[in-house]
C-alpha positions, 0 to 999 in steps of 0.5 A: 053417160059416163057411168059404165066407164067409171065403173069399169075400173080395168082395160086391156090396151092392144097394140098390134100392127106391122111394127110387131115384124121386127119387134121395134117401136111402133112408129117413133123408130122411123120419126127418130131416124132409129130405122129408115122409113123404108126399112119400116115399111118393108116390114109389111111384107112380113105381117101374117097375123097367120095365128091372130084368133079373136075369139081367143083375145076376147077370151083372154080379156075376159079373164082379167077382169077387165071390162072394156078392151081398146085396139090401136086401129091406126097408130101414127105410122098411118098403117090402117088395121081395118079395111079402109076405102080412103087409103091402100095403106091397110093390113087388108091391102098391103100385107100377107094377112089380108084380113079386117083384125078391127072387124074381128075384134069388134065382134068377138069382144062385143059378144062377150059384152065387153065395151069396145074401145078404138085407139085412132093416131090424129097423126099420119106421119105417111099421108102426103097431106099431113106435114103441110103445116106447123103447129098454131101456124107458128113457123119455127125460127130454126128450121133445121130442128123440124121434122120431115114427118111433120110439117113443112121443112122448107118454111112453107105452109099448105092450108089446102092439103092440110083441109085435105088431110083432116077430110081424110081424117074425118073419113077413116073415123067414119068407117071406124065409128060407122062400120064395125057396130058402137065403139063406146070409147075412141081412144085417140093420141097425137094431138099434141102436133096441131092445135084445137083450132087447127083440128076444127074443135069443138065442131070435131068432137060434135061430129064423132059423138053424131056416131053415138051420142055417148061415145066417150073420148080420151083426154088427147083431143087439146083440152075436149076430151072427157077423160084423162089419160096419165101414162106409165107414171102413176099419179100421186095427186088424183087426177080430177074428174075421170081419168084413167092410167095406161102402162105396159105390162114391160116397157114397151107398147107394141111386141118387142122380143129383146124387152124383158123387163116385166112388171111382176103379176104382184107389182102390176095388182098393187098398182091396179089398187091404187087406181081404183083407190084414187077412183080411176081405171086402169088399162094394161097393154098387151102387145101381141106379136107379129103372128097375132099371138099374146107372150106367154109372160103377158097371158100369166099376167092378164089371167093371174090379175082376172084371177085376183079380180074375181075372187076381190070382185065386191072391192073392185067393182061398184065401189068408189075411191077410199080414204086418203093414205094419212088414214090407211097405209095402203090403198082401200075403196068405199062402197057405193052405200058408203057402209062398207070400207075395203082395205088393200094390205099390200104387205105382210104384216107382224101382228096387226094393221092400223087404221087412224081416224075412223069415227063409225063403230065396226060391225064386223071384219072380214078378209075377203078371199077366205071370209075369216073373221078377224077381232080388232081394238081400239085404242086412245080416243076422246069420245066426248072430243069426237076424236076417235082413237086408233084400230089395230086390226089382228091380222097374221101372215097367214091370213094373207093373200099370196098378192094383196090381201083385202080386208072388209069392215063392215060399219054403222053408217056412213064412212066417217074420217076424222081429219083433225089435228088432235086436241088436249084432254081438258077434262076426263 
């Protein structure tokens, strides 16, 4: 079931929607009061998408590399960007743009076979059902602290409009799921303002996967989900099982114009090989503005990373994660056959590389992006001990690649790692 998604080790996350008109935080800006509801909402009036062209999105994703790609189809400000029978809060009804953005993305995406992924906000801080009820049906003490766009502020609960708005729920997921072809991946958020009981799993996710038996979703489903989404901080403990780090490409989801703080094409492919180095994926945002167009700073990214992806494509793709970081200071990735070890060098180097513990021989080494063939030694070791020494691996600043430099050696046998703690030599 889950195989294309471990194997698809990069996505593009897109956040599009209204709050791309005054480049503000999608949503949050009106929940913490930054902006009023109504001022939020007006933005409406000013979504085009008058130069938004699928095909050249689905190109652009194409070209990083990437193998899936999610859209947020709703965020929690309840603005629907597909065409929905269930509300007139939609693009389609309620702004200039008048267009289905999921329908166009869907088809342009699919057709160049990446993998279609649906963000959809659980939250609807605009439906007038959705603030009925309070999280586990806990009343808080303090009901000044509660926010309007969540539950009730009087201290009152609606069960009823609350049954109401997960029928809502239910029914723009149908269209999401039902009309655009198979979503492979629904990426949902928001979970957290309402408890499993309260969101009726696991009947829920039972319902979702009747759209497509292997549908996968995200963590954010309190505890159903299949995979895990760690967000903006890398993990330093791989996460267990599938999991997957979603991050901007600056510091912000959606399009905001005054936020120049990007990441460097550099800093972004080192923290994509340390991704797939603890076996996970990564999905990088891109947030397109208001007219439906990508910043220039966020294509050079995307087509710089696609461009280092397929020149390293065997170490990225097919592989599984590496060796723990006490043997390789540096991210690495193992080979399905487990008879060849990737090594990421993240820096230049004086004279060589070192790599600890490894017990197999080495047929032979190479860096990746210009096949050079590279000589090694070894050093120290107690054979008869089965500890093996240490390789130095001869690798000078020219061998380098301008981002990260991959190294592949070739070994007889399986990767085997020696995790001991030594030994003293009794007898030579």
């Amino acid at each position: 079931m889950s195989h294309w998604f471990e194997d698809a080790k990069l996505g593009i996350f897109i956040h599009y929607g209204i709050y791309a008109v005054k480049g503000i935080a999608e949503s949050w800006s009106f929940y913490n009061k930054q902006i009023s509801y109504e001022d939020y909402m007006k933005q409406l009036n000013g979504f085009t998408a008058s130069a938004f062209d699928a095909e050249k999105w689905a190109d652009l994703i194409e070209k990083s590399g990437a193998r899936y790609a999610v859209l947020t189809t709703k965020h929690h400000d309840g603005v629907a960007l597909f065409d929905t029978k269930y509300s007139d809060l939609s693009v389609v009804k309620k702004t200039p743009a008048k267009r289905d953005i999921v329908k166009e993305y869907a088809d342009a995406v699919r057709k160049r076979g990446i993998r279609v992924g649906m963000y959809f906000s659980l939250i609807d801080w605009s439906h007038p059902d959705y603030a009925s009820v309070y999280q586990n049906g806990e009343i808080p003490e303090d009901l000044s602290a509660v926010n309007p766009f969540s539950s009730p502020v009087d201290g009152v609960e609606h069960p009823e409009k609350w049954e109401r708005f997960l029928e809502f729920n239910n029914h723009q997921l149908s269209e999401v799921l039902g009309n655009y072809g198979k979503v492979d991946l629904l990426w949902f958020d928001g979970d957290w303002e309402r408890s499993a009981k309260q969101w009726g799993l696991p009947e829920f996710k039972e319902y979702l996967k009747s759209f497509n038996p292997e549908l996968i979703i995200n963590s954010r489903l309190q505890g159903y989900g299949d995979y895990k989404t760690p967000e903006q901080g890398i993990p330093i403990t791989r996460p267990e099982g599938m999991w997957e780090f979603c991050t901007t490409i600056n510091s912000s989801w959606g399009y905001q114009p005054g936020d120049n703080h990007y990441k460097s094409l550099n800093q972004i492919i080192r923290m994509f090989c340390d991704c797939i180095s603890m076996g996970g994926n990564m999905l990088l945002d891109i947030g397109p503005k208001e007219d439906g167009t990508v910043d220039e700073r966020q294509e050079e990214i995307l087509l710089g990373l696609g461009k280092w992806v397929k020149t390293h494509e065997e170490a990225v793709f097919g592989t599984e994660e590496g060796i723990m970081n006490r043997y390789w200071l540096g991210g690495s990735t193992i080979s399905k056959d487990r008879k060849t070890l990737y090594l990421f060098v993240y820096d230049q180097p004086r004279e060589c590389v070192c790599l600890k513990g490894l017990c197999n021989k080495i047929k032979k080494i190479t860096v990746l992006h210009s096949q050079k063939e590279l000589t090694w030694e070894i050093h120290g070791g107690v054979p008869w001990f089965q500890i093996p020494g240490t390789t130095w691996i001869s690798l000078k600043p020219e061998d380098c690649h301008e981002n990260v430099t991959v190294l592949k050696l070739e070994l007889e046998g399986e990767v085997e790692m020696y995790g001991g703690s030594g030994a003293v030599v009794t007898h030579n």
